[in-house]
C-alpha positions as CSV (number, residue, x, y, z in Angstrom):
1,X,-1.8,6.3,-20.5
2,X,-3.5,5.3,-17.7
3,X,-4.3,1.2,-16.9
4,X,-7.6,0.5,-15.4
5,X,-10.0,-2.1,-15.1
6,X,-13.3,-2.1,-12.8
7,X,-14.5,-5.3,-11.4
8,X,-17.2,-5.5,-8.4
9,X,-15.9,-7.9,-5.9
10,X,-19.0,-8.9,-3.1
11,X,-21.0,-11.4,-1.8
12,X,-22.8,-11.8,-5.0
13,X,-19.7,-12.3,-7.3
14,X,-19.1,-9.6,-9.8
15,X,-21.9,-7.3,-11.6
16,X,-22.3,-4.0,-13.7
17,X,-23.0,-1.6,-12.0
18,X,-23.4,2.4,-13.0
19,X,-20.3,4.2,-12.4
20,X,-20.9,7.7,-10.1
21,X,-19.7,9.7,-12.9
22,X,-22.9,8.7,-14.5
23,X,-25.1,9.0,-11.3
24,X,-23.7,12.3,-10.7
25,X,-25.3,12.9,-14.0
26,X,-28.7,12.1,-13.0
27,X,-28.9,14.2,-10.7
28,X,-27.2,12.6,-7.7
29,X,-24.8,15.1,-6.0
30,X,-22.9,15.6,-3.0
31,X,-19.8,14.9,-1.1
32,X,-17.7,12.2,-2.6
33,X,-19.6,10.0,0.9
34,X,-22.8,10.7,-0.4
35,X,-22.2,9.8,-3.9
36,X,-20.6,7.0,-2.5
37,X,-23.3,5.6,-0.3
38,X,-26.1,6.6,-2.9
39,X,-24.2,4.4,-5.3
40,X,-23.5,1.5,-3.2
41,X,-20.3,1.3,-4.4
42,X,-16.9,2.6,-4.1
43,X,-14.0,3.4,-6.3
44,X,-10.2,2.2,-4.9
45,X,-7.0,2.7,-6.5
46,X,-5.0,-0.3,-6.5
47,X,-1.2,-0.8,-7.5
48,X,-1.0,-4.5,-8.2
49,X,1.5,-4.8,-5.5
50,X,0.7,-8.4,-3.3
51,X,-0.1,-9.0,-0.8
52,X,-1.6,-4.9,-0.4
53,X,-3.9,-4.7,-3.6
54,X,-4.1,-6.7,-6.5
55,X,-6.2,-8.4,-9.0
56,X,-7.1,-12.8,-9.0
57,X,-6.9,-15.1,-11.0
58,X,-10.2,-14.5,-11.8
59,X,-9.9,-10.7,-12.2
60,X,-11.5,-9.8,-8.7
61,X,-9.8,-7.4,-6.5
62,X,-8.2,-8.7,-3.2
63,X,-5.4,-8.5,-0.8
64,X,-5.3,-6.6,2.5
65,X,-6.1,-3.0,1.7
66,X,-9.4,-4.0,-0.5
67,X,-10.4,-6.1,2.0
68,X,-10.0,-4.3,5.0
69,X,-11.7,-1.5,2.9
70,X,-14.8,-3.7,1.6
71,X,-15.1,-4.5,5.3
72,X,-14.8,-0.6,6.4
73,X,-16.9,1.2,3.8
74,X,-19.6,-2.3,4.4
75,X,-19.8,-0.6,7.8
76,X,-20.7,2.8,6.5
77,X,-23.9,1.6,4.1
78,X,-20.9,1.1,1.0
79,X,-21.8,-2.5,-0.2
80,X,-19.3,-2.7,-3.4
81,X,-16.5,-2.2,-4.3
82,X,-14.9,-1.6,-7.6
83,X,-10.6,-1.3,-8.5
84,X,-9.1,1.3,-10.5
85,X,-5.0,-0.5,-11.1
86,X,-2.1,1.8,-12.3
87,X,1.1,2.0,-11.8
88,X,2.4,2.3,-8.3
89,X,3.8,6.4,-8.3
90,X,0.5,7.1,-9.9
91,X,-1.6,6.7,-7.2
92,X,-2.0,9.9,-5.8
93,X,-2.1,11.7,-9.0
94,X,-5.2,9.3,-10.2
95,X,-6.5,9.9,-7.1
96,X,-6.7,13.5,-7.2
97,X,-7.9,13.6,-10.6
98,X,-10.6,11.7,-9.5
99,X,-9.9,8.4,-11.3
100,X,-11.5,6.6,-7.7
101,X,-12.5,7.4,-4.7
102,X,-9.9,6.1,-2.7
103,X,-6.4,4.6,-2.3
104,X,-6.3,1.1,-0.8
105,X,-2.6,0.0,-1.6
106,X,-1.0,-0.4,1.7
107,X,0.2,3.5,0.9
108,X,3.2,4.3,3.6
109,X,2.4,7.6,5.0
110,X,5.0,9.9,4.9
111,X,5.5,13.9,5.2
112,X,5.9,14.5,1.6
113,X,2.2,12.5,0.9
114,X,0.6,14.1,3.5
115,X,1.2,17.7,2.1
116,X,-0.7,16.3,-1.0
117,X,-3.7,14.0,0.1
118,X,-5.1,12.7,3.3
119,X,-4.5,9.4,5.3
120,X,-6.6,7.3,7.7
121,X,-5.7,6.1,10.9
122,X,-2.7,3.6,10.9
123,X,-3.6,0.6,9.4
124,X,-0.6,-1.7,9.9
125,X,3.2,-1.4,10.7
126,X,5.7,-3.2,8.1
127,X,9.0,-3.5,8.1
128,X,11.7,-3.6,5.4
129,X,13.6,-5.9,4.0
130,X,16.1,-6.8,1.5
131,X,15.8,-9.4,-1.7
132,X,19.3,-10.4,-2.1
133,X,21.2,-13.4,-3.9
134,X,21.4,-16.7,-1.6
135,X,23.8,-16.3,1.1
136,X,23.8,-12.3,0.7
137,X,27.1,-11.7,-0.7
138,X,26.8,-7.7,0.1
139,X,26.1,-8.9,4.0
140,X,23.1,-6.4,3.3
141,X,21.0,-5.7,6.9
142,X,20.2,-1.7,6.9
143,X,20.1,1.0,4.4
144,X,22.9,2.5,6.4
145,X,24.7,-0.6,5.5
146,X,23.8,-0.2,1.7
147,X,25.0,3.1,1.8
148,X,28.5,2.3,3.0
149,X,29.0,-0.4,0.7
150,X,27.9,2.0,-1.9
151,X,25.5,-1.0,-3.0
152,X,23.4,-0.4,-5.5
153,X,19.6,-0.7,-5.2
154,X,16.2,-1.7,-7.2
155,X,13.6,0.6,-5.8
156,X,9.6,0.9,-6.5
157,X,9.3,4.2,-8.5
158,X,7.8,6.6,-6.0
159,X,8.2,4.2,-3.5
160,X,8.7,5.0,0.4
161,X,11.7,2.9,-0.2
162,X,13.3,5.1,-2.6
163,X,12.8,8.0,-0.3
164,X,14.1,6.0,2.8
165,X,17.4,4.9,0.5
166,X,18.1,8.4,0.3
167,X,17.7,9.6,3.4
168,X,20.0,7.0,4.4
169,X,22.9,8.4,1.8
170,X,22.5,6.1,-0.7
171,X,23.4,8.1,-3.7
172,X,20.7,8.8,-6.5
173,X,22.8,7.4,-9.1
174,X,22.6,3.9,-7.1
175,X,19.1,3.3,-7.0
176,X,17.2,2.2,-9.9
177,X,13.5,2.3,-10.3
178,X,11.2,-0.1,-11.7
179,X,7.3,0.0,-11.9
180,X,6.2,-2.8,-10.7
181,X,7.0,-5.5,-7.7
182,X,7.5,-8.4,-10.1
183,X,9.6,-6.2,-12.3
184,X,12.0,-5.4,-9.0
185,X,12.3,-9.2,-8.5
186,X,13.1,-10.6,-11.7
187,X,16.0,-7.2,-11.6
188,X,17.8,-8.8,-8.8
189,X,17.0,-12.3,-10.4
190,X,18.4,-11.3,-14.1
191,X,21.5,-9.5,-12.0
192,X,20.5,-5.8,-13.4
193,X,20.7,-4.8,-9.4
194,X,22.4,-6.8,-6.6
195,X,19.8,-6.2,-4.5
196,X,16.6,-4.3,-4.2
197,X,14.6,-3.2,-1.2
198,X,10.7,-3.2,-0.4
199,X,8.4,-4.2,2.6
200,X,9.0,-7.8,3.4
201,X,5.5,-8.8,3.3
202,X,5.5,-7.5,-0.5
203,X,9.1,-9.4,-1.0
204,X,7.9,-13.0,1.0
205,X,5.2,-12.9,-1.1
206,X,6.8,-12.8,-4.5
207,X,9.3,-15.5,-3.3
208,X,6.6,-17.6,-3.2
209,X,5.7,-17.5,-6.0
210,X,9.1,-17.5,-7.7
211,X,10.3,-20.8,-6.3
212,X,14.0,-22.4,-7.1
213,X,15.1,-18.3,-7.8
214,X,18.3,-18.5,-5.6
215,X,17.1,-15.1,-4.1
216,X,16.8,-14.6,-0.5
217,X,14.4,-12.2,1.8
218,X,16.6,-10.7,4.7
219,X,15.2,-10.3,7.9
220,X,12.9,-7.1,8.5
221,X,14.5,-4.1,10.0
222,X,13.1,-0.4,10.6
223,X,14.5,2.2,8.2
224,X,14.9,4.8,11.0
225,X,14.8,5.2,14.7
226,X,13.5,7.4,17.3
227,X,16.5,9.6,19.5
228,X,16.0,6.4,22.1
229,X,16.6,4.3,19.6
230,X,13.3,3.0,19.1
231,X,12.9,1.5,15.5
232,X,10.3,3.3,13.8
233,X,8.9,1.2,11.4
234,X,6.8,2.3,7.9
235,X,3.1,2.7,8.3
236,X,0.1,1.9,5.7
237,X,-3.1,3.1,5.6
238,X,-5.7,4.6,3.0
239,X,-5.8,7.6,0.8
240,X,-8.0,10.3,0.5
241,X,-8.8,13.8,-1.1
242,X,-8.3,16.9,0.8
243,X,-12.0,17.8,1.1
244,X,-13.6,14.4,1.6
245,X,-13.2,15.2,5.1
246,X,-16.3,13.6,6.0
247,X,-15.8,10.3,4.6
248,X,-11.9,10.3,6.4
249,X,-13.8,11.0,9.9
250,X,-16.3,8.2,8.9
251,X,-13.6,5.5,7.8
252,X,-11.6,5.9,10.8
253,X,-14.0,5.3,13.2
254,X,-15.3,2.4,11.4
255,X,-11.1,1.1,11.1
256,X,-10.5,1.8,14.5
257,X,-13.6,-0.3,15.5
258,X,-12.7,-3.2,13.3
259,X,-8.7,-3.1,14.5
260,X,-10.3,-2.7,18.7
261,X,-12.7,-5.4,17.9
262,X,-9.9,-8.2,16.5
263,X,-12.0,-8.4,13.2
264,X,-9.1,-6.7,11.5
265,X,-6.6,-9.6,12.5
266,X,-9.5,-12.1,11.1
267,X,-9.3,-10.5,8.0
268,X,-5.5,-9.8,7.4
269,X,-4.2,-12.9,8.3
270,X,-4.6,-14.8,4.9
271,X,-2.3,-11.8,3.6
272,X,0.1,-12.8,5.2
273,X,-0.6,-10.5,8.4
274,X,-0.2,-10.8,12.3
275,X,-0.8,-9.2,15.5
276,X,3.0,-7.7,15.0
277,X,1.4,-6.0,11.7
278,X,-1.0,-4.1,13.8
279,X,0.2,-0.2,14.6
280,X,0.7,0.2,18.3
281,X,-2.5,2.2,20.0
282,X,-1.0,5.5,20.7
283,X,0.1,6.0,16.7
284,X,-1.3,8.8,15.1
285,X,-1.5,9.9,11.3
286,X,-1.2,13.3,12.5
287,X,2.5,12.1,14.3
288,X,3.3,10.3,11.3
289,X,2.8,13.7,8.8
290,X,5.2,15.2,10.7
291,X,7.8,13.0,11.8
């Protein structure tokens, strides 16, 4: 059964507004942009994942990927912004049924989710990390490592994690899935997993708000590298339909002017985001769907 609540989060503080289901039914028609932009408002898939997409204390959606879209699709004549929340590995699927418009969780592109929906530009780097007991006891630094030690792991469901734990050799019947980031944390906490791995950003944040836990966040690492030995780190950015080809072209440009402009480093920061975050120029979505 799919979770969702809808909450307006601009300048104005939260409102009603129609949904464009029911202004499609008037008579308003159209690309999903048009609808969009004749509606005012936009539908986004979060995950409840911090510090990518989530819901207040007050039941408004924030984090980086909602705001870096409210200030994108503001750009583009898109003044609201309302959040459609499930669980993480249903994402794409609500997204191509048409639950929202939109995915703006800090979704890691990857070859496997680009044969299914369409990304943006890069919209940040991030690398991973470990959440381990205090002192790591498994002397846990790469996936390789995990592998080796035949550790096993807490993964997001459908994460890129779990897909990077494979690739690394890290059997299938090591890694255990949970649904949601606070659900991975109290895992390792309760002892169900000796360690679990995610993007540091998402595993600093949770620390912080699990205080006197005895867990520790390793240090970030890349979870492959390039025949130079480059690390090549995981990638965010925002999801899209196939066909809404239009609004993809318009949301880039607008992202690429906001990341060229240093708004984008304005408006990250309080995420937890820095200048590191920010995908080098060169880095395509195109290289990343096939790498």
């Amino acid at each position: 059964m799919l979770s969702r609540r809808a909450f307006l989060a601009g300048s104005a503080g939260l409102a009603a507004l129609p949904t464009l289901t029911t202004l499609a039914a008037c008579g308003t028609s159209g690309t999903t942009f048009e609808r969009m932009r004749a509606a005012g408002v936009a539908r986004i898939g979060i995950a409840g994942e911090r510090p990518y997409g989530y819901l207040n204390g007050d039941g408004a959606v924030t984090g980086e990927a909602p705001t870096v879209a409210r200030a994108v699709l503001a750009d583009l004549g898109v003044g609201g912004v309302e959040a459609v929340q499930v669980p993480f590995a249903r994402l794409l699927t609500g997204l191509l049924d048409g639950q929202y418009d939109l995915v703006a969780a800090g979704t890691t592109i990857t070859p496997s989710r680009c044969a299914r929906v369409a990304f943006s530009r890069p919209d940040f780097l991030a690398p991973l990390a470990f959440l381990v007991p205090e002192g790591n006891p498994q002397g846990l630094r790469t996936l390789g490592g995990a592998s080796r030690s035949r550790t096993r792991l807490g993964v997001l469901e459908g994460s890129a994690e779990q897909d990077y734990a494979l690739a690394a050799g890290v059997s299938p019947t090591a890694i255990t899935t949970y649904d949601g980031q606070s659900t991975l944390y109290r895992a390792v906490a309760n002892g169900e997993v000796p360690a679990a791995v995610l993007t540091r950003l998402s595993l600093l944040d949770e620390q912080s708000r699990n205080p006197g836990s005895r867990l520790q966040v390793t240090p970030g690492f890349a979870p492959s590298t390039t025949p130079t030995g480059e690390p090549v780190y995981p990638v965010g950015a925002f999801a899209f339909r196939p066909a809404d080809t239009d609004l993809v072209v318009a949301f880039d440009t607008a992202l690429t002017d906001l990341q060229t402009s240093g708004r984008w480093l304005e408006t990250v920061r309080p995420f937890g985001f820095d200048d590191e975050n920010l995908p080098q120029a060169g880095l395509t979505t195109a290289q990343l769907c096939t790498s």
